[in-house]
Wavefront OBJ file of the C-alpha trace (Angstrom):
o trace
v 118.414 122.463 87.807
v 119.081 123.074 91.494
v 115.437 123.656 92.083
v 114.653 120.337 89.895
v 116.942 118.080 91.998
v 115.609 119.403 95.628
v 112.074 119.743 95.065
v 111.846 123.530 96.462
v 108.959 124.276 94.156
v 107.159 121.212 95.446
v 108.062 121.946 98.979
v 106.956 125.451 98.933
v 103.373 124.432 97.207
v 102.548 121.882 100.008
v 103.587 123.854 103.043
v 100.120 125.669 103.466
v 98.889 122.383 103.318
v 100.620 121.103 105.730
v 99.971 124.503 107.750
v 96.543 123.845 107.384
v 96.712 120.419 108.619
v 98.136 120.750 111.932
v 95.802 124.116 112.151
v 93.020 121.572 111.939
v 94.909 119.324 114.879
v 94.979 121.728 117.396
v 91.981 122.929 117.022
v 90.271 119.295 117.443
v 92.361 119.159 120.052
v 91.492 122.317 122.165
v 87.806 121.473 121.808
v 87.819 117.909 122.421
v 90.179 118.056 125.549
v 91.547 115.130 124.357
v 94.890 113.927 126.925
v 96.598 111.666 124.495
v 96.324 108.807 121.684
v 96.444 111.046 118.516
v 94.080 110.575 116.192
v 92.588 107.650 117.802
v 91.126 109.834 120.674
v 89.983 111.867 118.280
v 88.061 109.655 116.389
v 87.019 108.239 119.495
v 85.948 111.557 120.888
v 83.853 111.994 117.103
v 82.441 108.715 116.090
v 82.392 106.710 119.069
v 83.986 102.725 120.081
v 83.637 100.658 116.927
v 84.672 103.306 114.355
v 87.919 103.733 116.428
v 88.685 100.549 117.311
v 88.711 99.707 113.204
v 90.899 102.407 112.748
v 93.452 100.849 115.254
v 93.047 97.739 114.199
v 93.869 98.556 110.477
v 96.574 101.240 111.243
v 98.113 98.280 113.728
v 97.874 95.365 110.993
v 97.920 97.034 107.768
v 99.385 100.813 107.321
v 102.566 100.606 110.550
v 103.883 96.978 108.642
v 103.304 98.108 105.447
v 105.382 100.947 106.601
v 108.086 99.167 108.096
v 108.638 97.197 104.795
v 108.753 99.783 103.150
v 111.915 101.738 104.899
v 113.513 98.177 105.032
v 113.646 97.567 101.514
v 114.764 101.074 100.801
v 117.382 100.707 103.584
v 118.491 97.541 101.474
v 118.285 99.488 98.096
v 120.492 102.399 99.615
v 123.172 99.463 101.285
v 123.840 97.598 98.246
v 123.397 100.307 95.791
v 127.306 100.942 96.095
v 128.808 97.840 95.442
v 126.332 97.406 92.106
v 126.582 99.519 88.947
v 123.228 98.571 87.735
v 120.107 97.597 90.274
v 120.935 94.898 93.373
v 119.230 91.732 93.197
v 115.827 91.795 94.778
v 116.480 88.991 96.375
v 119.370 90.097 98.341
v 117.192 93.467 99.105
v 114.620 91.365 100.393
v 116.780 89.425 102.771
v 118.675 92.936 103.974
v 115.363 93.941 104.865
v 114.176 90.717 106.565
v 117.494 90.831 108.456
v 116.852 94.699 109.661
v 113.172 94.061 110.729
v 114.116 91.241 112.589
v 117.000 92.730 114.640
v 114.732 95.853 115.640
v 112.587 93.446 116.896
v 115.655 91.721 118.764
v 116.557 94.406 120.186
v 112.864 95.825 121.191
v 111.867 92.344 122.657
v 115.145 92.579 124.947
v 115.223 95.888 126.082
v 112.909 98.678 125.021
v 115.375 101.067 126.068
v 118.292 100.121 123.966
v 115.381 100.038 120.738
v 114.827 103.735 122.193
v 118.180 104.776 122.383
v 118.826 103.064 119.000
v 116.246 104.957 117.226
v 117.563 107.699 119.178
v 120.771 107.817 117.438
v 119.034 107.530 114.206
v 117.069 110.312 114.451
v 120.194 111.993 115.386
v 122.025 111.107 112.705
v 119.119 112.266 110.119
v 119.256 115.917 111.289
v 123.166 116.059 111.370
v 122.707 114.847 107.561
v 120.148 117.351 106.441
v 122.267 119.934 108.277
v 125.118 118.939 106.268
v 123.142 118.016 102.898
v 121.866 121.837 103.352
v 125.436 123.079 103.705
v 126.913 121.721 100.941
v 123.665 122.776 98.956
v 124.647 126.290 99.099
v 128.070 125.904 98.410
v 126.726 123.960 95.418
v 124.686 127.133 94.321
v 127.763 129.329 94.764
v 128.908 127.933 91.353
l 1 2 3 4 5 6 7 8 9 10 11 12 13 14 15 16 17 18 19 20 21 22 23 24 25 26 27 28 29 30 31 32 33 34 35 36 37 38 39 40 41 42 43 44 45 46 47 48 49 50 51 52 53 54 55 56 57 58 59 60 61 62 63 64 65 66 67 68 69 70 71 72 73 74 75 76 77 78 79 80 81 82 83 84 85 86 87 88 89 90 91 92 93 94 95 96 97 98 99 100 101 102 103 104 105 106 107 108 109 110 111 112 113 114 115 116 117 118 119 120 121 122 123 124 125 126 127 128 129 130 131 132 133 134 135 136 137 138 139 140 141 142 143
């Protein structure tokens, strides 16, 4: 049941994927030379201007909103979740997440180093709550 609720079996079964993948990363990147821009250098580098410039322009319109939405509405689901016993209103998920999209962007357009330091303490925040999810997973296994 453990296994079931924390995906371990899944975890294990991707990580040579994953392995694999950033195997394949450095390796572009020790023969391309490439200084910095990810994977748009690199498929600069490989296919040349117009092939990375529509990558850009569809990871800057489409996949980073997209994205965005995406953690927003699940940050909604997660902060009314609590006070409901069955699902929130979608509306009211929708509005959280409007509100939390548009406050980022407060906060980014006047200073880009409280945004930083924001997302900062986020990130932060994350690992101390894996560190203590992981914790209290093996004192749940000691049962």
């Amino acid at each position: 049941m453990v296994k079931k609720i924390f995906g371990v079996k899944k975890n294990l079964a991707k990580k040579p994927y994953f392995d694999f993948l950033s195997n394949c990363f450095v390796k572009i990147f020790v023969i391309l030379r490439v200084q910095s821009g990810a994977s748009y250098a690199y498929i600069l580098e490989a296919f040349g201007d117009l092939v990375a410039f529509l990558r850009l322009w569809i990871s800057v319109l489409i996949i980073e909103p997209t994205v965005q939405a995406t953690i927003a509405i699940t940050f909604g689901q997660y902060l009314l979740q609590p006070f409901n016993n069955c699902d929130p209103d979608p509306f009211a998920v929708r509005l959280i997440a409007a509100a939390v999209v548009c406050s980022i962007m407060f906060i980014n357009c006047k200073n880009v180093r409280y945004g930083t330091r924001l997302t900062d303490w986020f990130g932060k925040k994350k690992i101390f709550s894996i560190r203590d999810e992981r914790f209290n997973f093996s004192i749940l296994t000691k049962k």
